[in-house]
C-alpha positions as a Markdown table, in Angstrom:
| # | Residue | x | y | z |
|---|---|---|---|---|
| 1 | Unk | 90.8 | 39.9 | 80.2 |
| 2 | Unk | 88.5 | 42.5 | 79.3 |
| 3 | Unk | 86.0 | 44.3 | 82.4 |
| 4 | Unk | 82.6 | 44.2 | 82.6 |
| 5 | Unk | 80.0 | 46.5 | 83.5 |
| 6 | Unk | 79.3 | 44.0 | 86.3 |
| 7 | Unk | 82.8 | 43.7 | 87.8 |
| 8 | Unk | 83.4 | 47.6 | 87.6 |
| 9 | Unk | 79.9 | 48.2 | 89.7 |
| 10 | Unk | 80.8 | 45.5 | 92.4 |
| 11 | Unk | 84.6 | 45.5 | 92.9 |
| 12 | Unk | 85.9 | 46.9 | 95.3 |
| 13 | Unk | 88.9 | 48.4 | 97.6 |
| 14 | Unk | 90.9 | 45.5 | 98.8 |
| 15 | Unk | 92.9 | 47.4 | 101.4 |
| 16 | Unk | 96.1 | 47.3 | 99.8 |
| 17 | Unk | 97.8 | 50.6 | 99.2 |
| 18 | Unk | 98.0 | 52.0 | 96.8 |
| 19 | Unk | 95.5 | 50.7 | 95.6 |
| 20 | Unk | 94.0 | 48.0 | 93.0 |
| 21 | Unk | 94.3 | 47.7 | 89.3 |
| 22 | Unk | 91.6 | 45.9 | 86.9 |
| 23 | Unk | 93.0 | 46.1 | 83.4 |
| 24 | Unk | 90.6 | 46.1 | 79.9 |
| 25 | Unk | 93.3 | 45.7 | 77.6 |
| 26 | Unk | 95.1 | 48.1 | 75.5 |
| 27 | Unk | 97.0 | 49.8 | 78.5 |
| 28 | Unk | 93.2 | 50.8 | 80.0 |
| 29 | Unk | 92.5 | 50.4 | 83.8 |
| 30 | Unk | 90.4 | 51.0 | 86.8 |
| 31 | Unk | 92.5 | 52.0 | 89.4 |
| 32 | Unk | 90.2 | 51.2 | 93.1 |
| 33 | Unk | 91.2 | 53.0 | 95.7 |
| 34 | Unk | 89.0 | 53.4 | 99.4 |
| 35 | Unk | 88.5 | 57.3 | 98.1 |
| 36 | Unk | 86.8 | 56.0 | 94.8 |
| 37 | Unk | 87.0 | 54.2 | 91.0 |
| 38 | Unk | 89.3 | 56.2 | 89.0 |
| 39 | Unk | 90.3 | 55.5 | 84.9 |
| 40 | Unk | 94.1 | 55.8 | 83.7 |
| 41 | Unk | 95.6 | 54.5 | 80.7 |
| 42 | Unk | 99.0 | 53.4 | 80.5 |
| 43 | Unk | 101.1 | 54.2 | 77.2 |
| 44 | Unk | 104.7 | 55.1 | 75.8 |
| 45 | Unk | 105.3 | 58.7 | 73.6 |
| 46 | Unk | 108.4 | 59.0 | 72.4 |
| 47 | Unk | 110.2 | 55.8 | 74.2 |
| 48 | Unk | 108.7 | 57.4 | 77.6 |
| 49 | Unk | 106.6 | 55.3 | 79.9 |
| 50 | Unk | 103.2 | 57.9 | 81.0 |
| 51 | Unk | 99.8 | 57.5 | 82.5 |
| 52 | Unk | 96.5 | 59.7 | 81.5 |
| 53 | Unk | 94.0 | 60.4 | 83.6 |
| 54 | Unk | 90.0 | 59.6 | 82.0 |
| 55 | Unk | 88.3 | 60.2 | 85.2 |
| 56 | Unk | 86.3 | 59.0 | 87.7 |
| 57 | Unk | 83.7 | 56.0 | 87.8 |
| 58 | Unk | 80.3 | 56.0 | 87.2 |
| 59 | Unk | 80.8 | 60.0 | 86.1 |
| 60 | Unk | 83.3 | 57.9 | 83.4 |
| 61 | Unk | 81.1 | 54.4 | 82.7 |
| 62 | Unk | 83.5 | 51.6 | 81.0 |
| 63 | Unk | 81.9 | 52.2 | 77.7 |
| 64 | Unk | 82.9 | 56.0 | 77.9 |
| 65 | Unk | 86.2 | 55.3 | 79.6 |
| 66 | Unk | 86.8 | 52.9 | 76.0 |
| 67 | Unk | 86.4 | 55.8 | 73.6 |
| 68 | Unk | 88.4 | 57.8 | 75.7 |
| 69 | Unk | 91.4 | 55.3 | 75.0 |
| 70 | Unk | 90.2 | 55.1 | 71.3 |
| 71 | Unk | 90.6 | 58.7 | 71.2 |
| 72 | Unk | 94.2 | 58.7 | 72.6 |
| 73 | Unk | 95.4 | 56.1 | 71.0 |
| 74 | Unk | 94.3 | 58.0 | 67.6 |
| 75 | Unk | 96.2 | 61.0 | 68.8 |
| 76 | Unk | 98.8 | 58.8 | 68.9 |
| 77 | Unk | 99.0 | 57.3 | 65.6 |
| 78 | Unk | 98.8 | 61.3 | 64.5 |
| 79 | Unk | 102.0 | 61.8 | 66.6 |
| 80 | Unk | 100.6 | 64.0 | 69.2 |
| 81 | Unk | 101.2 | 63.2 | 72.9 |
| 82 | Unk | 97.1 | 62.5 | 74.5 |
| 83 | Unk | 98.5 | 64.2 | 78.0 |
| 84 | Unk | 99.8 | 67.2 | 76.4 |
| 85 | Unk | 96.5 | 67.5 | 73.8 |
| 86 | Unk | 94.4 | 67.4 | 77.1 |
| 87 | Unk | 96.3 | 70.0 | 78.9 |
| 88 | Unk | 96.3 | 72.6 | 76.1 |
| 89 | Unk | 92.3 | 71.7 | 76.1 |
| 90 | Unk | 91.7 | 72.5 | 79.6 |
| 91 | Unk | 94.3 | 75.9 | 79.1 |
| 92 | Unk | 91.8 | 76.4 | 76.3 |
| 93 | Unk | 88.6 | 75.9 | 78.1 |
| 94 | Unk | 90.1 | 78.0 | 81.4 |
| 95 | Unk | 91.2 | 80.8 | 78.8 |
| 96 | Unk | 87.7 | 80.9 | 77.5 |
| 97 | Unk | 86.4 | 81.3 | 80.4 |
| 98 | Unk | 88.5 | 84.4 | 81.4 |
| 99 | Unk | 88.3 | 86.0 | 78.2 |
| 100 | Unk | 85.1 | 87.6 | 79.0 |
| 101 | Unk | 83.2 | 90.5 | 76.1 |
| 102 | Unk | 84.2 | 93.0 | 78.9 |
| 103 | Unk | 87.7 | 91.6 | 79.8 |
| 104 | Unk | 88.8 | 91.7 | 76.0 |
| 105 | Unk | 86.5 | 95.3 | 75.8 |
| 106 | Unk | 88.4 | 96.5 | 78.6 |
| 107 | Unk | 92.1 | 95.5 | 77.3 |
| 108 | Unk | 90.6 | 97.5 | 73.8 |
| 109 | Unk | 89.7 | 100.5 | 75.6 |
| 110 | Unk | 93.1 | 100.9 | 77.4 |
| 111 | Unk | 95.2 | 100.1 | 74.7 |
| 112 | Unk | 93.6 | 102.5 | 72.6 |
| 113 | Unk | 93.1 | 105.3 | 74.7 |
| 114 | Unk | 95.9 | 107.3 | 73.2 |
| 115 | Unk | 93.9 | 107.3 | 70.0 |
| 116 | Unk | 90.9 | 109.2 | 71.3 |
| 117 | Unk | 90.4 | 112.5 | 73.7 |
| 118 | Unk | 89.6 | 112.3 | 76.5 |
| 119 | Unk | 85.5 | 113.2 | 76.3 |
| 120 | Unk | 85.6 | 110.8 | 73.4 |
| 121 | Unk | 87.7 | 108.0 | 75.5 |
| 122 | Unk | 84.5 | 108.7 | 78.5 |
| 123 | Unk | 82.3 | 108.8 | 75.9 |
| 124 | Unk | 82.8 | 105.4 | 74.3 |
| 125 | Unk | 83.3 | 103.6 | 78.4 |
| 126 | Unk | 80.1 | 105.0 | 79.2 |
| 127 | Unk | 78.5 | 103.5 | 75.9 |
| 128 | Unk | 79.8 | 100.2 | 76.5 |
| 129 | Unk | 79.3 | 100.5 | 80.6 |
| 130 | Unk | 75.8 | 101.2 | 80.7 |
| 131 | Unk | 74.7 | 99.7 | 77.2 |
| 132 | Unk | 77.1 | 96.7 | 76.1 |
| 133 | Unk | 78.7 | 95.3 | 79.3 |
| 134 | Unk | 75.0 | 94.3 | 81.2 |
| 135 | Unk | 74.1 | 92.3 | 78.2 |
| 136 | Unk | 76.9 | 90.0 | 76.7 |
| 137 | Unk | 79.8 | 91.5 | 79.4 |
| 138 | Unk | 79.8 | 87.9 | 81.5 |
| 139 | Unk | 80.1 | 86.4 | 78.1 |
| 140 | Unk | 83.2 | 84.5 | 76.4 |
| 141 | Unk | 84.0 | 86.4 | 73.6 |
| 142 | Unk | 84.8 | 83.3 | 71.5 |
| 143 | Unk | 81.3 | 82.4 | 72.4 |
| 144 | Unk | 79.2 | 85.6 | 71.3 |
| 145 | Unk | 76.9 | 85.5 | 68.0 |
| 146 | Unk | 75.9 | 88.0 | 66.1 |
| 147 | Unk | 72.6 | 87.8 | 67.6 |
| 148 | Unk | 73.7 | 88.6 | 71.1 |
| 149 | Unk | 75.9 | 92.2 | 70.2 |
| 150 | Unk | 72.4 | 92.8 | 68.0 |
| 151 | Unk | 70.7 | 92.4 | 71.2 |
| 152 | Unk | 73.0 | 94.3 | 72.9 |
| 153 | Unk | 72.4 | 97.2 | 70.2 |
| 154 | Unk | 69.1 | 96.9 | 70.5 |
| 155 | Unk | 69.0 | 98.8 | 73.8 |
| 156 | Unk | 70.3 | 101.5 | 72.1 |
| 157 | Unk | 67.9 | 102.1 | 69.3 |
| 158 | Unk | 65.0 | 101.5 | 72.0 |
| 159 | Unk | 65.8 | 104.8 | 73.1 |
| 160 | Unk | 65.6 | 106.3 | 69.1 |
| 161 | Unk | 69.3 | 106.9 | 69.6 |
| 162 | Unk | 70.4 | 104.7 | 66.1 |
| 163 | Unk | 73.0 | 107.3 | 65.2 |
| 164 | Unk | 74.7 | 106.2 | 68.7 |
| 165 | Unk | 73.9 | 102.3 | 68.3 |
| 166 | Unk | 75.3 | 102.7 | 65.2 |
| 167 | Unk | 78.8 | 103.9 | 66.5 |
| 168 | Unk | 78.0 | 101.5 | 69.2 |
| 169 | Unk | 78.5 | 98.5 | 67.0 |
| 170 | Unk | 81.2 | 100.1 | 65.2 |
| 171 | Unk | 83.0 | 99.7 | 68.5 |
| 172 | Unk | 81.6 | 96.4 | 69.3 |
| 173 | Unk | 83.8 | 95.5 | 66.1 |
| 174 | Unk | 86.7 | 97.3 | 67.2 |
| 175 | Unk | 86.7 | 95.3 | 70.2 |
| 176 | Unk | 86.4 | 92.2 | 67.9 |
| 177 | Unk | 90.1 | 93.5 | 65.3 |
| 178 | Unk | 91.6 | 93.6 | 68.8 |
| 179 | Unk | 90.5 | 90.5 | 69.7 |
| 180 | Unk | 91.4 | 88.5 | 66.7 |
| 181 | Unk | 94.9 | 90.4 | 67.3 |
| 182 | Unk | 95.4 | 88.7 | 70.7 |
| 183 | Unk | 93.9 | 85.1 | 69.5 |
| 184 | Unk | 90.7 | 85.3 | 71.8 |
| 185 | Unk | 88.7 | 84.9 | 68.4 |
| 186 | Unk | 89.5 | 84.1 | 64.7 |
| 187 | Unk | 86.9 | 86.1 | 63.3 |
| 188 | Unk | 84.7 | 89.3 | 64.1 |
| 189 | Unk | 81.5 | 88.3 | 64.2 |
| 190 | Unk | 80.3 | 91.8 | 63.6 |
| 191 | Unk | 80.7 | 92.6 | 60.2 |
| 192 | Unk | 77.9 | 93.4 | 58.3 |
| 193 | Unk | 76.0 | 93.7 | 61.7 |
| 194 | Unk | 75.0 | 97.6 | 60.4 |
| 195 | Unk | 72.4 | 96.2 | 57.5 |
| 196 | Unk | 70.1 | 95.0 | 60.7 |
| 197 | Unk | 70.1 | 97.9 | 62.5 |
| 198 | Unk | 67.6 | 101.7 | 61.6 |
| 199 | Unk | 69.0 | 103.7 | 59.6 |
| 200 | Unk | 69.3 | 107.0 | 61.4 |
| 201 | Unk | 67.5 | 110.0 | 60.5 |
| 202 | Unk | 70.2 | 112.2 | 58.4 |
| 203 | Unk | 71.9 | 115.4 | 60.7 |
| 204 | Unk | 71.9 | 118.5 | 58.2 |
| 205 | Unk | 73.9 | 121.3 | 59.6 |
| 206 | Unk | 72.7 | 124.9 | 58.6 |
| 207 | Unk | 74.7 | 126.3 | 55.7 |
| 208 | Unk | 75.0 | 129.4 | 53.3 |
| 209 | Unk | 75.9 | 127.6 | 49.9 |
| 210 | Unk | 74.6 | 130.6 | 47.6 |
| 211 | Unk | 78.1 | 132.1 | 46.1 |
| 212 | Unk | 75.9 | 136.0 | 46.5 |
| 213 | Unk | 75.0 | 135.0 | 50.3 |
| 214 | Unk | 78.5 | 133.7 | 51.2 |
| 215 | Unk | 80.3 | 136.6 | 50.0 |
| 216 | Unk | 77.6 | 138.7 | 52.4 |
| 217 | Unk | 78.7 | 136.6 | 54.9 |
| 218 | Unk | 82.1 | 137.6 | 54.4 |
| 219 | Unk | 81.9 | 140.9 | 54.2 |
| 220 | Unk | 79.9 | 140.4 | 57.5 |
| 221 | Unk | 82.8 | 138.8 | 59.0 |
| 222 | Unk | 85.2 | 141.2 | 58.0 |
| 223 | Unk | 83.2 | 143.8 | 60.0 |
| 224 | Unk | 82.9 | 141.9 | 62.8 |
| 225 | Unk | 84.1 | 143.7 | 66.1 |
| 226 | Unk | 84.1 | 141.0 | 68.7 |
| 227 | Unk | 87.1 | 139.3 | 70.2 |
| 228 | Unk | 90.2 | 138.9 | 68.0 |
| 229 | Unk | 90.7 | 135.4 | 69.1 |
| 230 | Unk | 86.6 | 135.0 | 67.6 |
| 231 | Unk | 87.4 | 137.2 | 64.6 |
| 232 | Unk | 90.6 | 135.3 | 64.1 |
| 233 | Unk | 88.4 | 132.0 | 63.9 |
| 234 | Unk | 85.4 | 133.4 | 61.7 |
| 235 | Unk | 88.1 | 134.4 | 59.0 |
| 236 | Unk | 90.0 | 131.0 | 58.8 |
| 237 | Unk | 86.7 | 128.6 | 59.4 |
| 238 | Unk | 85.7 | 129.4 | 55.3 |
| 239 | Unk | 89.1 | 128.9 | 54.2 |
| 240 | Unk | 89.9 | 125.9 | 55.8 |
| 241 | Unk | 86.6 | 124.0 | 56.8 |
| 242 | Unk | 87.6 | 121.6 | 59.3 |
| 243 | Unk | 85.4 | 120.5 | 61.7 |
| 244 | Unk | 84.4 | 122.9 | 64.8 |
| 245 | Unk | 86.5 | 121.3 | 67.3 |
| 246 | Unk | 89.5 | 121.3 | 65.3 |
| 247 | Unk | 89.3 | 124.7 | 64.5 |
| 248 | Unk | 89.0 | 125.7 | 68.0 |
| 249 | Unk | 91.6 | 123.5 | 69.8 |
| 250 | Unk | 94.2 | 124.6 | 67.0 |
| 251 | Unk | 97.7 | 124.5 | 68.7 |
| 252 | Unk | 101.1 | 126.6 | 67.2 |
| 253 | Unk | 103.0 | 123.4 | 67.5 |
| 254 | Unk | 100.7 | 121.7 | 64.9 |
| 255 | Unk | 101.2 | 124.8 | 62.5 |
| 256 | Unk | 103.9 | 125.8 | 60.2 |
| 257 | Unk | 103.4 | 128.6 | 58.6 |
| 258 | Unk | 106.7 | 128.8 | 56.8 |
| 259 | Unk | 105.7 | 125.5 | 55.1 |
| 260 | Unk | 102.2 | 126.9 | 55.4 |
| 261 | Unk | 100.6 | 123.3 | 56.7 |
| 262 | Unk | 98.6 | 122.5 | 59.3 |
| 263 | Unk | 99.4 | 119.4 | 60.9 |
| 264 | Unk | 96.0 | 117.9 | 63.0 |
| 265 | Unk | 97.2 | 114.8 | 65.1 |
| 266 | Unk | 94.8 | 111.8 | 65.1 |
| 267 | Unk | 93.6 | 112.0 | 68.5 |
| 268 | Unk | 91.8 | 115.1 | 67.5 |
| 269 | Unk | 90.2 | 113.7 | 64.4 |
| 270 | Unk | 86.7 | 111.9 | 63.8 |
| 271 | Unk | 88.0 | 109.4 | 61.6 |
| 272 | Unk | 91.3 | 108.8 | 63.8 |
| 273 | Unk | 93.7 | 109.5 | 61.3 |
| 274 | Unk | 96.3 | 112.8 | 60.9 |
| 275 | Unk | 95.2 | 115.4 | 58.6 |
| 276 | Unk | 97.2 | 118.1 | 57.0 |
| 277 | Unk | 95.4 | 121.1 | 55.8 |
| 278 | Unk | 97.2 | 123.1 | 53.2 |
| 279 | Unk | 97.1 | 126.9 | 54.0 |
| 280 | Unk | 96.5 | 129.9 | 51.1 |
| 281 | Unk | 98.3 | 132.2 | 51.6 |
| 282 | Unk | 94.7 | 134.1 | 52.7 |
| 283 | Unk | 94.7 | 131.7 | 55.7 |
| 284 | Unk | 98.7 | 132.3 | 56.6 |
| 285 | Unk | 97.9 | 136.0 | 56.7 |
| 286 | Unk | 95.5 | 135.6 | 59.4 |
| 287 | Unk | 97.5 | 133.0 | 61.6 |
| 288 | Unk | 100.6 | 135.5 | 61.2 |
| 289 | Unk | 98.0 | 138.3 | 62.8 |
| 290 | Unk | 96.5 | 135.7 | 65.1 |
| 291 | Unk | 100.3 | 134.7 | 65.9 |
| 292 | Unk | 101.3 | 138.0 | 67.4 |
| 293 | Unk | 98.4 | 138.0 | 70.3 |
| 294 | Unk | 98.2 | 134.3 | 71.3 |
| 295 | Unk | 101.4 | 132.8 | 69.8 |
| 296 | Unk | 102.7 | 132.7 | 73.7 |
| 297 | Unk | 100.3 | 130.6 | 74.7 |
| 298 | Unk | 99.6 | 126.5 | 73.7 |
| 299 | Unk | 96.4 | 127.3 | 71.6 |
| 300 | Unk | 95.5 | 129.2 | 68.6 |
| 301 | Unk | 92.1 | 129.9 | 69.7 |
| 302 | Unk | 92.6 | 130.4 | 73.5 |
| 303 | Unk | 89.7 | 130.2 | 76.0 |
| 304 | Unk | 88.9 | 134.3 | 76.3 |
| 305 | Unk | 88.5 | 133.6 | 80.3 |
| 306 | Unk | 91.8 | 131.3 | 79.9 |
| 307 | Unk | 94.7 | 131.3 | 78.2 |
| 308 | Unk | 94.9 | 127.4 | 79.4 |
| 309 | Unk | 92.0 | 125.9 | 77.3 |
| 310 | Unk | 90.3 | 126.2 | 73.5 |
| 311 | Unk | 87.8 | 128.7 | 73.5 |
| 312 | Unk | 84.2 | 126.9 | 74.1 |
| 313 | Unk | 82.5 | 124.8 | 71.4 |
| 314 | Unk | 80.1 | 127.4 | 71.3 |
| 315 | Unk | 81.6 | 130.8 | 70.1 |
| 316 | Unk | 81.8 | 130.8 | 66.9 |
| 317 | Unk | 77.7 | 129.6 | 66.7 |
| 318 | Unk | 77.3 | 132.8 | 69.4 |
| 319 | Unk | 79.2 | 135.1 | 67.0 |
| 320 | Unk | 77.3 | 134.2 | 63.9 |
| 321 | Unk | 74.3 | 134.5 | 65.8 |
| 322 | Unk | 75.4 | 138.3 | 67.0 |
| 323 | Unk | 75.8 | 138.9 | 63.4 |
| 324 | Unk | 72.2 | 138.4 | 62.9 |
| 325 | Unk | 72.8 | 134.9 | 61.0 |
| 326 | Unk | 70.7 | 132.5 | 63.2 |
| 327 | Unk | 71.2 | 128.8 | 64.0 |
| 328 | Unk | 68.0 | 127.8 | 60.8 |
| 329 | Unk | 70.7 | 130.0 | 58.3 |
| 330 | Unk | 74.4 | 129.1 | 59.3 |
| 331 | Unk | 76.1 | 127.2 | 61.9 |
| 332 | Unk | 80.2 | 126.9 | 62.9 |
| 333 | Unk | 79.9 | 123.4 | 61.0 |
| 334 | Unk | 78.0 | 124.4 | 57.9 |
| 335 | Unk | 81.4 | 126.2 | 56.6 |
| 336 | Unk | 82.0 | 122.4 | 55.2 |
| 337 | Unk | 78.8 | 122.2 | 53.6 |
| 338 | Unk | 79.7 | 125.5 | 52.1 |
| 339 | Unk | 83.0 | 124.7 | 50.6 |
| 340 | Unk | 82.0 | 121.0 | 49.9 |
| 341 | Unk | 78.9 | 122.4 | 47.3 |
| 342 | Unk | 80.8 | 125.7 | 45.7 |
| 343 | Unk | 84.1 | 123.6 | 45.3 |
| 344 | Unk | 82.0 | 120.9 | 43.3 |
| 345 | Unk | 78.9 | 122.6 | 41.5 |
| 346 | Unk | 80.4 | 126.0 | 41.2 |
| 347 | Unk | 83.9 | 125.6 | 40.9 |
| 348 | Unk | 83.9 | 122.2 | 39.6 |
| 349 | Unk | 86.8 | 120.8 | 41.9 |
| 350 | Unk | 88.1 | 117.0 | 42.1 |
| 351 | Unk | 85.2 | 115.2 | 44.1 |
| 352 | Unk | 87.9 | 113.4 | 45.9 |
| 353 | Unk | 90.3 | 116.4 | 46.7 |
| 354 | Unk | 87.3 | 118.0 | 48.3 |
| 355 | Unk | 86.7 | 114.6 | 50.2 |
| 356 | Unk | 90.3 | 114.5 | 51.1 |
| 357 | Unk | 90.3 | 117.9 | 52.2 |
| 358 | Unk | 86.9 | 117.3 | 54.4 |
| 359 | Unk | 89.1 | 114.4 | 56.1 |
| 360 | Unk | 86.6 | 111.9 | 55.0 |
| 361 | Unk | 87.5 | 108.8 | 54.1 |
| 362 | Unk | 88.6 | 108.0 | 51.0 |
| 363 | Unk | 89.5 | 104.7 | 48.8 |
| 364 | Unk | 91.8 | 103.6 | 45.9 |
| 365 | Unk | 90.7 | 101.6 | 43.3 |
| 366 | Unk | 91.7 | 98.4 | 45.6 |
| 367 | Unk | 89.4 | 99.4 | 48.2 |
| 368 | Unk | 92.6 | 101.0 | 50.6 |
| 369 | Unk | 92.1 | 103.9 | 52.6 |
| 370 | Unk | 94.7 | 107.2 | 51.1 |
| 371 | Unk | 96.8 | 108.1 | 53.6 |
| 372 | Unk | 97.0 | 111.4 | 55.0 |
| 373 | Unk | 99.7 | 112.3 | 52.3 |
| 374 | Unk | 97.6 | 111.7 | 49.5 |
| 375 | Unk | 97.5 | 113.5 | 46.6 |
| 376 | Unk | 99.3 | 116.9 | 49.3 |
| 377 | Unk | 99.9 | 119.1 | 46.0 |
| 378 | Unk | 96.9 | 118.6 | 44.3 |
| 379 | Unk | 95.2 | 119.7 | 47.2 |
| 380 | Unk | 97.6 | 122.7 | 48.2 |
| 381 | Unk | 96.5 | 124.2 | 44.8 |
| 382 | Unk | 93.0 | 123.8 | 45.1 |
| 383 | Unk | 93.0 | 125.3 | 48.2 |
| 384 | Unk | 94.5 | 128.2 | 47.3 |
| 385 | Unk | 92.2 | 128.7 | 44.4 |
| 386 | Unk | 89.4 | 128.5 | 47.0 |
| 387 | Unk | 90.7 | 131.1 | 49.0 |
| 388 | Unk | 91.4 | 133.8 | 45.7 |
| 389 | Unk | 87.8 | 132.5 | 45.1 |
| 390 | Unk | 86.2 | 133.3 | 48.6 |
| 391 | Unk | 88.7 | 137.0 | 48.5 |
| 392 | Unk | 86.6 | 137.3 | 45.6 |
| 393 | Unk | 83.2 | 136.9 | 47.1 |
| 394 | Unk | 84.2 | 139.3 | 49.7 |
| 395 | Unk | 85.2 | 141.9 | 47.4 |
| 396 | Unk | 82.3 | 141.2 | 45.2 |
| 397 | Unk | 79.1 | 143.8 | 46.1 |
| 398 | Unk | 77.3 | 142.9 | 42.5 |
């Protein structure tokens, strides 16, 4: 016989242990015990005789505790087993709970680390510490919308810093990859986050891009009498035009100057990928100098106070500035800007052996990033065409 509302509210504990049972039909019953009203259902999975727990009365009414049986009996005719389906649900719900914005962002940062140096690594925790973590940190990742990392971003560019929040959210969606990776989320929520945010006013590094005024420049270098390590430096930056901090923390292990390549590890790159710069024979000459003074030592470009470190970030700026070229004219990171316009309005290079060669990012026609490999000959000759072109310049006094 089916329960009421009526008889649920009045029964009672009748004393007997364990306890009473009130059946509703289809293997639904109140179990009354003196602790309390509790709702189990009785069924069979896979010729096995098991109970589920519904939970307890009046936080479970009858009319709740029905469509609770409705639902496992559906589960079921589907084949699944209700005890196990609401196990993995509360496994879900507990994992959920743990899988916090900052848990998962935490996992990321360590798992990565080796990807990054070390100022970059301190760089990006402080980012997220001070900026991310506050706001959505507490937050189940699986939970977050896009509206609450744009919030989170939002702190940033309050402070006019959009070229950070920028980065910012690029790691925000990092943090995301990883997590879809691990199956704390099936999709990252952040992409196409950027079209929201400020565009950020454009960095322009000083550069010399006039053929007349780089073959000066040259010529200036070549008379330079500073520090060899700094000389060294000046004369390779042109001909090579990595970034300043790759030029600088150089290391003989990552050059081979028999193959005449230099091999830059990922960690040390912007875009974290390897590079390989192809060296003229211009730029082998000067290593094979360069060689014979520090080629003891770990670094191409040693710290002049210590042989242990890369000279400072700012010595090739302080050497351009002792040559009377000040920080409005050239800078140790315009030499890019320098190659990147000669090599394609003067010289009329490959746009995309130039990008290749500036270790920017480049695609196929399927939208894939090259890898570091790509197009290696191509690029080997154009770079020694730039170098007989800038031994040119120098020579040049028309």
């Amino acid at each position: 016989m089916a329960l009421t509302d009526t008889f649920v509210r009045q029964t009672k504990h009748s004393g007997k242990e364990p306890g009473d049972k009130h059946s509703d039909g289809g293997g639904l019953y109140i179990f009354v015990r003196a602790s309390g009203k509790y709702w189990r259902l009785n069924y069979r999975f896979e010729g096995k005789q098991k109970t589920l727990t519904l939970g307890v009365y009046p936080a479970v009414t009858l009319a709740a505790a029905r469509k609770l049986r409705d639902q496992a009996r559906e589960q079921l005719g589907a084949g699944d087993d209700p005890s196990a389906v609401k196990k993995a649900k509360k496994e879900e719900r507990k994992r959920t709970v743990s899988e916090t914005f900052e848990a998962i962002g935490r996992q990321w940062l360590e798992k990565t680390a080796a990807r990054r140096g070390p100022k970059t690594q301190s760089r990006v925790q402080s980012w997220l510490d001070r900026d991310v973590f506050p706001a959505i940190g507490s937050l189940p990742i699986s939970a977050l919308r896009p509206r609450d990392i744009l919030g989170a971003i939002a702190r940033i560019e309050a402070r006019g810093a959009h070229d950070s929040a920028r980065r910012v959210l690029g790691y925000c969606g990092q943090i995301f990859e990883y997590a879809m990776l691990i199956e704390a989320v099936q999709i990252d929520i952040t992409v196409g986050l950027h079209r929201a945010l400020e565009e950020p006013q454009q960095r322009h590094y000083a550069a010399i891009t006039e053929p007349e005024k780089v073959g000066a420049l040259l010529r200036s270098i070549d008379a330079y009498d500073g520090h060899p390590f700094v000389r060294a430096a000046l004369k390779l930056a042109p001909m090579v035009f990595v970034r300043p901090g790759e030029l600088r923390t150089a290391e003989w292990c990552e050059i081979d100057l028999y193959s005449a390549t230099w091999s830059i590890p990922a960690v040390k790159m912007k875009m974290g990928s390897d590079h390989i710069v192809p060296l003229a024979q211009q730029a082998v000459d000067v290593l094979r100098d360069l060689q014979a003074i520090s080629g003891s030592g770990r670094f191409c470009f040693p710290s002049i106070r210590t042989g242990q470190r890369p000279m400072s970030d700012n010595t090739v700026n302080a050497a351009l500035r002792s040559m009377g070229y000040s920080k409005e004219v050239m800078t140790g990171h315009g030499f890019r800007a320098l190659a990147r316009t000669i090599m394609d309005e003067v010289l009329g290079e490959r746009v995309d052996l130039i990008e290749h060669q500036l270790a920017h990012q480049v695609k196929d026609v399927n939208g894939r990033a090259y890898n570091r490999t790509a197009h290696l000959p191509a690029r080997r000759e154009m770079m020694k065409r730039w170098a007989d072109y800038l031994e040119n310049l120098r020579l040049s006094t028309s």
